[in-house]
PQR file of N, CA, C, O and H, with PARSE charges and radii, in Angstrom:
ATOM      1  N   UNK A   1      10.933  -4.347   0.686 -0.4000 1.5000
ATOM      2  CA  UNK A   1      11.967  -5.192   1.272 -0.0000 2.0000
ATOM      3  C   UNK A   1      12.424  -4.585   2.577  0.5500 1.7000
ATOM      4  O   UNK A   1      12.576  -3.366   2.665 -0.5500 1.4000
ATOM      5  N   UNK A   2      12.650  -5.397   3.595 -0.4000 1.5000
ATOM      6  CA  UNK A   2      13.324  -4.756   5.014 -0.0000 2.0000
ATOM      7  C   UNK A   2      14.326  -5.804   5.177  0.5500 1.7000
ATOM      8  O   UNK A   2      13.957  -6.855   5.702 -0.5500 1.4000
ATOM      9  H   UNK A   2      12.527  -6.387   3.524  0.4000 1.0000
ATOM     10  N   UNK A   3      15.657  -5.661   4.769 -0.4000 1.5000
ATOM     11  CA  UNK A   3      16.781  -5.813   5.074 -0.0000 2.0000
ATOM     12  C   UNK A   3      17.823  -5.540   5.739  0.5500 1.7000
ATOM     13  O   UNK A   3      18.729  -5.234   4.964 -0.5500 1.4000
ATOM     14  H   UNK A   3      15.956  -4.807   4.343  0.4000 1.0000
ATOM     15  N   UNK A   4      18.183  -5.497   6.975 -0.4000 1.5000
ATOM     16  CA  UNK A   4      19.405  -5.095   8.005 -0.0000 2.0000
ATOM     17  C   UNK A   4      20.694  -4.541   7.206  0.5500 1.7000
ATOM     18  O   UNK A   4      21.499  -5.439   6.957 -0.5500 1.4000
ATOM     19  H   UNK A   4      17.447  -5.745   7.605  0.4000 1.0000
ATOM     20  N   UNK A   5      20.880  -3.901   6.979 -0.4000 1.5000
ATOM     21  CA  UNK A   5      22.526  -4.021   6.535 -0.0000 2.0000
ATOM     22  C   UNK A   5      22.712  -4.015   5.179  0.5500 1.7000
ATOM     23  O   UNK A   5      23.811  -3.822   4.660 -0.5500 1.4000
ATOM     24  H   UNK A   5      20.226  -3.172   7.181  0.4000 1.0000
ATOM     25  N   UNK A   6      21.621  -4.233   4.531 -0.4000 1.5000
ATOM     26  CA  UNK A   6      21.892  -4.514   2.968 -0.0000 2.0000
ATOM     27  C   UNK A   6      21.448  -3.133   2.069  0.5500 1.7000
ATOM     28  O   UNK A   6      20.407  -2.477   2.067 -0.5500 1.4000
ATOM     29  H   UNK A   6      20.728  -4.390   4.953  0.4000 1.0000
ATOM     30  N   UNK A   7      22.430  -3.029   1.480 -0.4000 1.5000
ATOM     31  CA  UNK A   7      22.433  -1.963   0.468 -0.0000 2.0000
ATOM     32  C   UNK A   7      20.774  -1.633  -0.185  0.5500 1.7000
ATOM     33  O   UNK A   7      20.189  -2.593  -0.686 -0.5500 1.4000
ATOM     34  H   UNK A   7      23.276  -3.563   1.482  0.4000 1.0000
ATOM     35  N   UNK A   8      20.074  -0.276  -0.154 -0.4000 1.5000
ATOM     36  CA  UNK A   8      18.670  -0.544  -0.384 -0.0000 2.0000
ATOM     37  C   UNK A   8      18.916  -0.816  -2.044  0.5500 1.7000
ATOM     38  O   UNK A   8      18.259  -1.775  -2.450 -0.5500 1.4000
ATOM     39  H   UNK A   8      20.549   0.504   0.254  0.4000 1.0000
ATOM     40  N   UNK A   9      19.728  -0.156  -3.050 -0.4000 1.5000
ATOM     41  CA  UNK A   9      20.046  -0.097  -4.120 -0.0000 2.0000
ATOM     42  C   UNK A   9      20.318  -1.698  -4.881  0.5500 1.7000
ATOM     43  O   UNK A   9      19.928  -2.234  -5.918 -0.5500 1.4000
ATOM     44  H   UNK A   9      20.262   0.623  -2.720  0.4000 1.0000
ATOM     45  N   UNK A  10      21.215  -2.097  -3.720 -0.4000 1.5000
ATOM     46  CA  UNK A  10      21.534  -3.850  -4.067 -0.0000 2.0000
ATOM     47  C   UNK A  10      19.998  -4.494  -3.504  0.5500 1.7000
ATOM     48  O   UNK A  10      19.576  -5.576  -3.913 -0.5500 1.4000
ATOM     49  H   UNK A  10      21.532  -1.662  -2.877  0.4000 1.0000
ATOM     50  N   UNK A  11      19.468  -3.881  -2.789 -0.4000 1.5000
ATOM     51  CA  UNK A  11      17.888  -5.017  -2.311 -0.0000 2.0000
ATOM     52  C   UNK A  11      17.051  -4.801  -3.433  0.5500 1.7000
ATOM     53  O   UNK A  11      16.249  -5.714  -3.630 -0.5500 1.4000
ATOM     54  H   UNK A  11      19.811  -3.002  -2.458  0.4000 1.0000
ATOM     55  N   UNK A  12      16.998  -3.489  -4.520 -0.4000 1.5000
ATOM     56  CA  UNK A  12      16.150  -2.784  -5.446 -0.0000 2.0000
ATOM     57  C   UNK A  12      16.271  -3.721  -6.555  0.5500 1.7000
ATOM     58  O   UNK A  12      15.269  -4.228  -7.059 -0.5500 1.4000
ATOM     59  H   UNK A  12      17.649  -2.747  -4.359  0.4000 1.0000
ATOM     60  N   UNK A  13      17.075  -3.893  -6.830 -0.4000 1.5000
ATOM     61  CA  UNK A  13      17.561  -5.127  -7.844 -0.0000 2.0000
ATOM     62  C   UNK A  13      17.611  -6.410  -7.502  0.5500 1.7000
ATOM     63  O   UNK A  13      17.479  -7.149  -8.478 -0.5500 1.4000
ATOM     64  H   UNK A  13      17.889  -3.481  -6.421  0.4000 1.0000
ATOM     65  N   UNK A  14      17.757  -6.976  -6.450 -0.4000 1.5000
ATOM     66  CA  UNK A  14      17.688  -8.680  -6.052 -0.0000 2.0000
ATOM     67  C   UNK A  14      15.959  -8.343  -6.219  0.5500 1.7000
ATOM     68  O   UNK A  14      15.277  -8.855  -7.107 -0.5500 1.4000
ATOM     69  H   UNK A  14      17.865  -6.376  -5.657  0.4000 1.0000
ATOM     70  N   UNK A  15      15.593  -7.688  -5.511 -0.4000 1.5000
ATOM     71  CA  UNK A  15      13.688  -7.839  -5.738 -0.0000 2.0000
ATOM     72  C   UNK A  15      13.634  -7.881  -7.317  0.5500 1.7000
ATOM     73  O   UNK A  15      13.658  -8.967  -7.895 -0.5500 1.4000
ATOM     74  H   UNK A  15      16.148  -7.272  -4.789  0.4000 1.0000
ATOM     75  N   UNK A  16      13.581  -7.004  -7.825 -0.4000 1.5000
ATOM     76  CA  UNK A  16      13.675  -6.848  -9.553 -0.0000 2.0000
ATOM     77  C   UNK A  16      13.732  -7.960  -9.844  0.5500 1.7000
ATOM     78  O   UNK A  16      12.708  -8.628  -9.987 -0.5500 1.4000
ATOM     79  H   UNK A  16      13.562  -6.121  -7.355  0.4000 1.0000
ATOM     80  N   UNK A  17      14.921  -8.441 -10.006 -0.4000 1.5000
ATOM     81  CA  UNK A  17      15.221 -10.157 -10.469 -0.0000 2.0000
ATOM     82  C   UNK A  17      14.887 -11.132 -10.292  0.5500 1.7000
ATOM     83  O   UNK A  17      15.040 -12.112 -11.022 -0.5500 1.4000
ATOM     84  H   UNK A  17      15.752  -7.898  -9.890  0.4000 1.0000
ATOM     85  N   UNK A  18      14.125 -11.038  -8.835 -0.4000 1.5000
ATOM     86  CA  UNK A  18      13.951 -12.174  -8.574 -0.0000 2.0000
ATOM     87  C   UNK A  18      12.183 -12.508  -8.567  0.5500 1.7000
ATOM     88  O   UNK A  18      11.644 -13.608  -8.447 -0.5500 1.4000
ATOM     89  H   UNK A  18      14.000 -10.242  -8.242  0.4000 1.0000
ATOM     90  N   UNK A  19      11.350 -10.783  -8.784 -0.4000 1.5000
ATOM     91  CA  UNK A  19      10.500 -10.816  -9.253 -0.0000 2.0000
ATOM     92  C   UNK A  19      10.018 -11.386 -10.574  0.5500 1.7000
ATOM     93  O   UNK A  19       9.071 -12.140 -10.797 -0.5500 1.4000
ATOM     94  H   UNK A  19      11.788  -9.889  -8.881  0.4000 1.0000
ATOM     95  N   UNK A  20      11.006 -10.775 -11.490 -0.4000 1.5000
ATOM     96  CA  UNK A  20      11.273 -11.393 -13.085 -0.0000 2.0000
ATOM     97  C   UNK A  20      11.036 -12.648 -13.272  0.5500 1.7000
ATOM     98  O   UNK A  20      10.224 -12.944 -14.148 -0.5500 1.4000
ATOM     99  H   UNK A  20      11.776 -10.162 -11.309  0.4000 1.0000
ATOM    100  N   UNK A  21      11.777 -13.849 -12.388 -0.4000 1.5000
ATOM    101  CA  UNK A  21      12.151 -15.300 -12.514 -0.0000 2.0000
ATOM    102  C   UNK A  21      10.756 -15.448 -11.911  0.5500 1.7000
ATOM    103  O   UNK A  21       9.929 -15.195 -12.787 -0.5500 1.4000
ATOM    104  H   UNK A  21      12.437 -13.608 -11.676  0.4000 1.0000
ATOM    105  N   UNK A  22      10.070 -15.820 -10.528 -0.4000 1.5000
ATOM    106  CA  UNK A  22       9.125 -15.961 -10.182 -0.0000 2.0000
ATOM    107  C   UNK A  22       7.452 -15.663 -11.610  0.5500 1.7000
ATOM    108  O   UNK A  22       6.480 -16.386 -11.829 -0.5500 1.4000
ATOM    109  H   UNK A  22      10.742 -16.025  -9.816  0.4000 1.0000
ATOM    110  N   UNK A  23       7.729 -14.751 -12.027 -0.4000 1.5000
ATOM    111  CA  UNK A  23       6.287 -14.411 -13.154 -0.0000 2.0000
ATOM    112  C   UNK A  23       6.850 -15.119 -14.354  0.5500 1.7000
ATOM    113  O   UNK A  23       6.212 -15.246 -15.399 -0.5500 1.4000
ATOM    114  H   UNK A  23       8.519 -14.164 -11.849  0.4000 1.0000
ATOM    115  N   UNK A  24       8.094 -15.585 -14.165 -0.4000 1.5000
ATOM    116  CA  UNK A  24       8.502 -17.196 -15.896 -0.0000 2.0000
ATOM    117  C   UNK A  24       7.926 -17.951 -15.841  0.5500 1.7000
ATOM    118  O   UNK A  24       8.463 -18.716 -15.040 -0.5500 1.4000
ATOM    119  H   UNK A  24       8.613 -15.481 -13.316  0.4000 1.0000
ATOM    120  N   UNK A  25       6.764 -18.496 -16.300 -0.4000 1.5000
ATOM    121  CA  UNK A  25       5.587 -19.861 -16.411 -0.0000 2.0000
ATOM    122  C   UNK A  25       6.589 -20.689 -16.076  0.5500 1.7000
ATOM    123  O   UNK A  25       6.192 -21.486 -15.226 -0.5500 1.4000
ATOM    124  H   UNK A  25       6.328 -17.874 -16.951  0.4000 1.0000
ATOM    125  N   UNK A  26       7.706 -20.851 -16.367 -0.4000 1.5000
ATOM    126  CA  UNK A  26       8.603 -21.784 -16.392 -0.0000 2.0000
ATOM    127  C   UNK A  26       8.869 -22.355 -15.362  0.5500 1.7000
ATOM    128  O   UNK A  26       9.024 -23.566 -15.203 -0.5500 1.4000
ATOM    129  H   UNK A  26       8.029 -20.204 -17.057  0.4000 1.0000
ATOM    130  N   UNK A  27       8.962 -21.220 -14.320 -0.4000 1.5000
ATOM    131  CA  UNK A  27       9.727 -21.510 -12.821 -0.0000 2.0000
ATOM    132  C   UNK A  27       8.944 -22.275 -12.287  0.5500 1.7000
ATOM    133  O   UNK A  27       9.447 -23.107 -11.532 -0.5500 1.4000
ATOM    134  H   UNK A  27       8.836 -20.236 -14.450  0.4000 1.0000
ATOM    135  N   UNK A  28       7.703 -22.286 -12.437 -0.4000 1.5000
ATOM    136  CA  UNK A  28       7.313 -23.551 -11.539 -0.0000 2.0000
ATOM    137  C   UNK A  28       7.567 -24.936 -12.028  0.5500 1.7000
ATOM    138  O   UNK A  28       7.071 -25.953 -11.542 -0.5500 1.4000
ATOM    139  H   UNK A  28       7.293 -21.610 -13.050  0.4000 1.0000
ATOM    140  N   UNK A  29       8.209 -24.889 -12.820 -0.4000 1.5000
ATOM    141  CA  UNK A  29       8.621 -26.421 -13.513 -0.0000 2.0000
ATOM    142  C   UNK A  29       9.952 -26.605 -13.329  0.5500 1.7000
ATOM    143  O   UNK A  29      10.428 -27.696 -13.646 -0.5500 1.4000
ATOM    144  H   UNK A  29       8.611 -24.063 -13.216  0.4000 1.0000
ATOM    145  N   UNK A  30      10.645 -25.760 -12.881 -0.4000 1.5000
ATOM    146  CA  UNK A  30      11.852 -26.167 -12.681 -0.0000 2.0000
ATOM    147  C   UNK A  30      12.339 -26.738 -11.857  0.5500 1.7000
ATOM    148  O   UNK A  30      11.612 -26.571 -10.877 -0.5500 1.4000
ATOM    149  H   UNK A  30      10.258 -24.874 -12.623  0.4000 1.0000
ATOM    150  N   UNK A  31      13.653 -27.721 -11.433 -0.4000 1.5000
ATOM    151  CA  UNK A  31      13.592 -28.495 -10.408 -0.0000 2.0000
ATOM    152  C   UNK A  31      15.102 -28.109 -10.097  0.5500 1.7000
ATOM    153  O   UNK A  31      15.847 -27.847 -11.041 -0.5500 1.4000
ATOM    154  H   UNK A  31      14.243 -27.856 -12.228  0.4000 1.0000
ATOM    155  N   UNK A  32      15.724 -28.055  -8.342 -0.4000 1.5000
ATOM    156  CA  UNK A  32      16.833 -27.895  -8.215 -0.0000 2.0000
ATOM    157  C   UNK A  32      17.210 -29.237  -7.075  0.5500 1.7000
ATOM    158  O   UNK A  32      16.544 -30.039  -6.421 -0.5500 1.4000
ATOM    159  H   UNK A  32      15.118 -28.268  -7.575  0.4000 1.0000
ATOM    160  N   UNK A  33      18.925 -28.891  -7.313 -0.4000 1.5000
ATOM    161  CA  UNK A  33      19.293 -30.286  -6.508 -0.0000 2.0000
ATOM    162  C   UNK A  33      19.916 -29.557  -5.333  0.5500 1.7000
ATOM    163  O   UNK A  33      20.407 -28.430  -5.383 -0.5500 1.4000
ATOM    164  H   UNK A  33      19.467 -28.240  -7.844  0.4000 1.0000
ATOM    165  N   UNK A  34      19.826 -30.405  -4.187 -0.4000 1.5000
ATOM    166  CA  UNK A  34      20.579 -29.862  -2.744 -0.0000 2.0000
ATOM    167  C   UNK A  34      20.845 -31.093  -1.950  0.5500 1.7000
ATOM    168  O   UNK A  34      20.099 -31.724  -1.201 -0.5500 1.4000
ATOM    169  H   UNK A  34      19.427 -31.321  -4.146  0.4000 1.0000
ATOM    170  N   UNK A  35      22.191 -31.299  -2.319 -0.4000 1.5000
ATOM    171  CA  UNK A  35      22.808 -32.514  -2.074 -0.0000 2.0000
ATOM    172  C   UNK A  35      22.063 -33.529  -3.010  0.5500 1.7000
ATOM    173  O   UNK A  35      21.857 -33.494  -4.223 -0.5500 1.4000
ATOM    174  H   UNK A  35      22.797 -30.786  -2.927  0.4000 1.0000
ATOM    175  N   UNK A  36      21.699 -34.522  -1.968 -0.4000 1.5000
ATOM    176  CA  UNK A  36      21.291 -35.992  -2.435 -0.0000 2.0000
ATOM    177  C   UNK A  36      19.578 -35.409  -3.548  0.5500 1.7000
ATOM    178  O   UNK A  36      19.087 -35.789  -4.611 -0.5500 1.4000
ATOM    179  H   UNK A  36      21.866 -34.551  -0.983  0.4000 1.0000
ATOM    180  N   UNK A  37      19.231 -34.382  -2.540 -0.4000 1.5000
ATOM    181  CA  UNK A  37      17.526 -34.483  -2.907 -0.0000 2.0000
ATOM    182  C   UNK A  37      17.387 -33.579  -4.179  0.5500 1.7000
ATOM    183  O   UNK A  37      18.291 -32.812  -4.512 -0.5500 1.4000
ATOM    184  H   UNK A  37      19.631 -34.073  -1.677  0.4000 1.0000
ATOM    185  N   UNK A  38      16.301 -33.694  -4.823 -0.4000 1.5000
ATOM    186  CA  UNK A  38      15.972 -33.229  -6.057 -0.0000 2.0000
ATOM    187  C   UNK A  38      14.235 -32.182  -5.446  0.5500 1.7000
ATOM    188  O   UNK A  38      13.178 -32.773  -5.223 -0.5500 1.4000
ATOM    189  H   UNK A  38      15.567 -34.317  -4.552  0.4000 1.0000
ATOM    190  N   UNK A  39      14.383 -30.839  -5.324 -0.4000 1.5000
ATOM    191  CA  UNK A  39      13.403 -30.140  -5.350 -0.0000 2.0000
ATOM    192  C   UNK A  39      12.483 -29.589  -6.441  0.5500 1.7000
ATOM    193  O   UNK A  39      13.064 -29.431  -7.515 -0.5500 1.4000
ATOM    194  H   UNK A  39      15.241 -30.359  -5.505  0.4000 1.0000
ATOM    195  N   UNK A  40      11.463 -29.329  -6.427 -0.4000 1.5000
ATOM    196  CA  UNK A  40      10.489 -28.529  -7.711 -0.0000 2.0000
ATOM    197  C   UNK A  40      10.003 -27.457  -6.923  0.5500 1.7000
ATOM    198  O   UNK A  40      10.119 -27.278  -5.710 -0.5500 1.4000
ATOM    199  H   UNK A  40      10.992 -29.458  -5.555  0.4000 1.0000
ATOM    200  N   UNK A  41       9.279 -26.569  -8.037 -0.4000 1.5000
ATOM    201  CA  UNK A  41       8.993 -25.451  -7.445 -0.0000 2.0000
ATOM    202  C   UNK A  41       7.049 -25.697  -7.627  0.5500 1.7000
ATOM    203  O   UNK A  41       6.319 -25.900  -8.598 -0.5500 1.4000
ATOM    204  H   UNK A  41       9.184 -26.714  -9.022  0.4000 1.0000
ATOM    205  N   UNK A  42       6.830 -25.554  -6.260 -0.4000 1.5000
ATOM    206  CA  UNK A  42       5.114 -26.003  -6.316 -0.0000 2.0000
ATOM    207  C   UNK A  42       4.346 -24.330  -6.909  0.5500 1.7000
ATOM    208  O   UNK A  42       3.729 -24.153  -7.959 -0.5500 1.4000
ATOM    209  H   UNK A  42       7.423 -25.389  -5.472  0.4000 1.0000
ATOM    210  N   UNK A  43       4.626 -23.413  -5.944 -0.4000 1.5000
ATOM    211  CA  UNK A  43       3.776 -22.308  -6.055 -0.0000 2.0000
ATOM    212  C   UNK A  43       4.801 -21.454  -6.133  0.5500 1.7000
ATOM    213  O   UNK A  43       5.813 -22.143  -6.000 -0.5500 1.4000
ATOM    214  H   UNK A  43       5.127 -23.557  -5.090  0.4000 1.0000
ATOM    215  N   UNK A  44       5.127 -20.222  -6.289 -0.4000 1.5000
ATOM    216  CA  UNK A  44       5.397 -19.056  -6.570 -0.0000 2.0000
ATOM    217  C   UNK A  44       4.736 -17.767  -6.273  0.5500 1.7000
ATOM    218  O   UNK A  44       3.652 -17.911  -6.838 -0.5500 1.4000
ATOM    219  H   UNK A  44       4.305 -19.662  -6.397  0.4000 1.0000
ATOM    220  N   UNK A  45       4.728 -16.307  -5.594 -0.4000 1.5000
ATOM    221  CA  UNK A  45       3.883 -15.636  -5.863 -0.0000 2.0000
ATOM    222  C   UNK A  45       4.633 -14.072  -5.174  0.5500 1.7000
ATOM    223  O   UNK A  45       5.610 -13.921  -4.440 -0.5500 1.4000
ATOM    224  H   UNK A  45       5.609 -16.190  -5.134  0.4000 1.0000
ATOM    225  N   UNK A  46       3.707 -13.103  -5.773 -0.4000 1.5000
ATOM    226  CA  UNK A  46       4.452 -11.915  -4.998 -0.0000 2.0000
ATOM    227  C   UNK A  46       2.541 -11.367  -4.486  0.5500 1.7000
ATOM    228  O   UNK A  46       1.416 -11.425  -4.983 -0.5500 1.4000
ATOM    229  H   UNK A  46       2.913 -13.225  -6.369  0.4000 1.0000
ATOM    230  N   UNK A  47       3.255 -10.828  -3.116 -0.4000 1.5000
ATOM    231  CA  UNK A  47       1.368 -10.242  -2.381 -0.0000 2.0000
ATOM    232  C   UNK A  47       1.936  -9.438  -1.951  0.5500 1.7000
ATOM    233  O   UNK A  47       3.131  -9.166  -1.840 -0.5500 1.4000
ATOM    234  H   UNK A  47       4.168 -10.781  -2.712  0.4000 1.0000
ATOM    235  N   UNK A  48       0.923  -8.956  -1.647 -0.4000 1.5000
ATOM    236  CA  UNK A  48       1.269  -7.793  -0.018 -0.0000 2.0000
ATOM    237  C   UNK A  48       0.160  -8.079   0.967  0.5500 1.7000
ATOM    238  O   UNK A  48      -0.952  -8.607   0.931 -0.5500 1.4000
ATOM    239  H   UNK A  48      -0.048  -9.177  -1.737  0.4000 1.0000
ATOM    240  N   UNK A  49       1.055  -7.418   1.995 -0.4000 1.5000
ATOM    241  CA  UNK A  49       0.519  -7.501   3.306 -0.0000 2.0000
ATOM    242  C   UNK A  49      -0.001  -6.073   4.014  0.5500 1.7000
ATOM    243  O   UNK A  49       0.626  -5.052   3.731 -0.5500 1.4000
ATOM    244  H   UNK A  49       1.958  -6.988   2.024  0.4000 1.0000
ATOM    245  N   UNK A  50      -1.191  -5.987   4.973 -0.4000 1.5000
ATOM    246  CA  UNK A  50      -1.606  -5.267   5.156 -0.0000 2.0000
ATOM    247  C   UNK A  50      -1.539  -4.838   6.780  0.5500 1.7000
ATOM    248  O   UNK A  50      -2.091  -5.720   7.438 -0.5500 1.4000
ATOM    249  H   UNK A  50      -1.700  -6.816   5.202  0.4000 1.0000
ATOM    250  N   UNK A  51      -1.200  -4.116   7.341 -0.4000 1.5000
ATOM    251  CA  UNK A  51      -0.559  -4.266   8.842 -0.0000 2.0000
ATOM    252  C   UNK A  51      -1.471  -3.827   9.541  0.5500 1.7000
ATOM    253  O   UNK A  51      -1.615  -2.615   9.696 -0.5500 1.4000
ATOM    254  H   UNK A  51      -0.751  -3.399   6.806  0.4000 1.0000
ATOM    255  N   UNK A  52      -2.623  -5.128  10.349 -0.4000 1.5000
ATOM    256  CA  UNK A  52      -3.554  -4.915  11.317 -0.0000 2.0000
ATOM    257  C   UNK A  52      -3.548  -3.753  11.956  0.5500 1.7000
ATOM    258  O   UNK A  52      -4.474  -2.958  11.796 -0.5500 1.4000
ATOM    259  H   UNK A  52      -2.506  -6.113  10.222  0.4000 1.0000
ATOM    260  N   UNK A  53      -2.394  -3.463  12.855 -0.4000 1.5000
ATOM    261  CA  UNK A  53      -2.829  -2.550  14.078 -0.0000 2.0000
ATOM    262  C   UNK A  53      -3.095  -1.132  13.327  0.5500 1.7000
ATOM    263  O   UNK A  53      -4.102  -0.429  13.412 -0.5500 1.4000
ATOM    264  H   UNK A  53      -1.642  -4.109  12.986  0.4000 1.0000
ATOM    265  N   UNK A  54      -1.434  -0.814  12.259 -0.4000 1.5000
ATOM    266  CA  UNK A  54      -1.607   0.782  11.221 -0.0000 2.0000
ATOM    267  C   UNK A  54      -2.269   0.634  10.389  0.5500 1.7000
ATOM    268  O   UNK A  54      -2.753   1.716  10.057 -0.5500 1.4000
ATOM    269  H   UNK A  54      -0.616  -1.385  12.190  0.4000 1.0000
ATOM    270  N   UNK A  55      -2.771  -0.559   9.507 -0.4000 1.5000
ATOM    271  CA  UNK A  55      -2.843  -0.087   8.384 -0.0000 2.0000
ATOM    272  C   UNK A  55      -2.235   0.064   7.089  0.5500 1.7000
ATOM    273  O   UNK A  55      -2.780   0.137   5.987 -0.5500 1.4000
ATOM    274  H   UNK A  55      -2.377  -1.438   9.777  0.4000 1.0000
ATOM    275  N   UNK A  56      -1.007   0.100   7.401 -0.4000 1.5000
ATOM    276  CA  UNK A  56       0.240   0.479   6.284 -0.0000 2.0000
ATOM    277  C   UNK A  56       0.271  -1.075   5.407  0.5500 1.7000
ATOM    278  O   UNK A  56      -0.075  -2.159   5.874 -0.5500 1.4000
ATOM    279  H   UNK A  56      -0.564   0.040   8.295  0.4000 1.0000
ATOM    280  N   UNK A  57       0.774  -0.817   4.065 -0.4000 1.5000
ATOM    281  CA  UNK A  57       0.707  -1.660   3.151 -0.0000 2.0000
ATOM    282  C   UNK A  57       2.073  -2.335   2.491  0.5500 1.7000
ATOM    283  O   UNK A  57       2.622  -1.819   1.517 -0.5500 1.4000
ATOM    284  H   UNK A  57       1.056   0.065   3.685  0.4000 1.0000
ATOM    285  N   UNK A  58       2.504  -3.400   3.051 -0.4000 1.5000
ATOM    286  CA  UNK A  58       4.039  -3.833   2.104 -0.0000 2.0000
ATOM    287  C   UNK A  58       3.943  -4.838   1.191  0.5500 1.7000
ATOM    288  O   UNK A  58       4.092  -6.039   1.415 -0.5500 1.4000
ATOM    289  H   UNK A  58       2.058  -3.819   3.842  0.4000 1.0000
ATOM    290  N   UNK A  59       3.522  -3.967  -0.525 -0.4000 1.5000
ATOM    291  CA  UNK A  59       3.885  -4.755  -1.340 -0.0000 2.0000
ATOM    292  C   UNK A  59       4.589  -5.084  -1.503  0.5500 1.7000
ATOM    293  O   UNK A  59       5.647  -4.771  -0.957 -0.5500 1.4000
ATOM    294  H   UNK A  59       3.400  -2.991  -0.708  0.4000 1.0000
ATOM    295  N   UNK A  60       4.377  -6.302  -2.745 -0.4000 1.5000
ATOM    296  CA  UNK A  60       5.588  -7.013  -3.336 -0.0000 2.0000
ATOM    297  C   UNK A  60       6.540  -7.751  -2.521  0.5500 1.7000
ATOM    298  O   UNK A  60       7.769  -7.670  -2.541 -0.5500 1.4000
ATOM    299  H   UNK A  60       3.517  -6.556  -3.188  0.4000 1.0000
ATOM    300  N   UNK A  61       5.798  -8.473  -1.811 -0.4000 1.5000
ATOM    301  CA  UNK A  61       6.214  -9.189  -0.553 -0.0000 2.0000
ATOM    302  C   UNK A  61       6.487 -10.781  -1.176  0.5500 1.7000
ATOM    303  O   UNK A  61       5.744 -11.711  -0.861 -0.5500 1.4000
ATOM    304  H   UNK A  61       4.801  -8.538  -1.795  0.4000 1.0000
ATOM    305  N   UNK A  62       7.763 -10.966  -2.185 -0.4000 1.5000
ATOM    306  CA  UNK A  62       7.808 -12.216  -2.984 -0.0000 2.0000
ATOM    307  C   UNK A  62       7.867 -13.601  -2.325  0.5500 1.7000
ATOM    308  O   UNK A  62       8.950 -13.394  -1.778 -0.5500 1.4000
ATOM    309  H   UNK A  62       8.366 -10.211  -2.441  0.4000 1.0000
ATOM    310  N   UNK A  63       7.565 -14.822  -1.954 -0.4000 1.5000
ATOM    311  CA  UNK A  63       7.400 -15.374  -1.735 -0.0000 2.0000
ATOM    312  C   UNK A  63       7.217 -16.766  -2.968  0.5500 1.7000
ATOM    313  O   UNK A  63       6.495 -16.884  -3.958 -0.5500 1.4000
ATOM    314  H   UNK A  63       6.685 -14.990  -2.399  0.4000 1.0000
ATOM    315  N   UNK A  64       8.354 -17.768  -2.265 -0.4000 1.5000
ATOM    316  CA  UNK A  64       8.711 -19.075  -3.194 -0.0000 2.0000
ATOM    317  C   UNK A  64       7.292 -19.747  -2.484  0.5500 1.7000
ATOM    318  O   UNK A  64       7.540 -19.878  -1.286 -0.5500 1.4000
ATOM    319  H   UNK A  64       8.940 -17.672  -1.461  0.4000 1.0000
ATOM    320  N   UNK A  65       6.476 -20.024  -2.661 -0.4000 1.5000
ATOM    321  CA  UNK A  65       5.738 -20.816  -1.360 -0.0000 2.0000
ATOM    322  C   UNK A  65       5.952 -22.479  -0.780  0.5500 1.7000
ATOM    323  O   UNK A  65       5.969 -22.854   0.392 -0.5500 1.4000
ATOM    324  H   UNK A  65       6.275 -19.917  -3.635  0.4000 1.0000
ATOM    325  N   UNK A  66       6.110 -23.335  -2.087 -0.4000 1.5000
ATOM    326  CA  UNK A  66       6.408 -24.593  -1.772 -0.0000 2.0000
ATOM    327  C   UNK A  66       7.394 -25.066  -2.800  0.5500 1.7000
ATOM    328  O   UNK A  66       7.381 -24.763  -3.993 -0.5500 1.4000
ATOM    329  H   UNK A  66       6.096 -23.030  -3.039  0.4000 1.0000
ATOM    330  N   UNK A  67       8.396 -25.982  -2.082 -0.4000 1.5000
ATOM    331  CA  UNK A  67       8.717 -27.100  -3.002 -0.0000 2.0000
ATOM    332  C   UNK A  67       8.580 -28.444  -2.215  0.5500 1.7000
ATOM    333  O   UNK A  67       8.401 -28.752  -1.036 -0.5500 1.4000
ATOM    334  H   UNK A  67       8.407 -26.228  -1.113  0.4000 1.0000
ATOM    335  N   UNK A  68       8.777 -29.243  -3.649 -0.4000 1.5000
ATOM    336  CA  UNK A  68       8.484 -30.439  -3.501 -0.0000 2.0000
ATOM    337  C   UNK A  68       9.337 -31.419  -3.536  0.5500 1.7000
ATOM    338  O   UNK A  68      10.089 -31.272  -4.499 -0.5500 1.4000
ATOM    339  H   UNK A  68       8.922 -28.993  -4.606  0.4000 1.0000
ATOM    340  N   UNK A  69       9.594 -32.461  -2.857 -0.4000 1.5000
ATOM    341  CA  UNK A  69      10.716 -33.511  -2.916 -0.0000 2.0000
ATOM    342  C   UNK A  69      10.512 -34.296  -3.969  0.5500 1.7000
ATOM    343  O   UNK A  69      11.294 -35.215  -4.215 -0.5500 1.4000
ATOM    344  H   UNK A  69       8.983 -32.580  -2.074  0.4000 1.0000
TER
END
């Protein structure tokens, strides 16, 4: 995680958790409301990335990927 300002201890745990929910078969079936519209959750996933120029590796790079109207 690279967060400005945010507690690394409080970022250690929002990742944790929010890793947890993302690997629930469930979550991709779940649907949320924002305002009028009704969203689903298409994909889900945690990767890492690999940094062309160094080299260096940032897992666990979580990512909601799509929802759907």
């Amino acid at each position: 995680f690279d967060y400005e300002g945010l507690d690394p201890r409080a970022a250690f745990y929002l990742m944790r958790d929010l890793e947890t929910v993302i690997s629930d078969k469930a979550f991709s079936t779940q649907k949320f409301a924002v305002g009028d519209n009704v969203y689903s959750v298409e994909r889900a996933e945690n990767f890492e990335y690999i940094d062309p120029v160094d080299g260096t590796v940032a897992r666990n790079q979580v990512s909601v990927g799509r929802l759907q109207m």
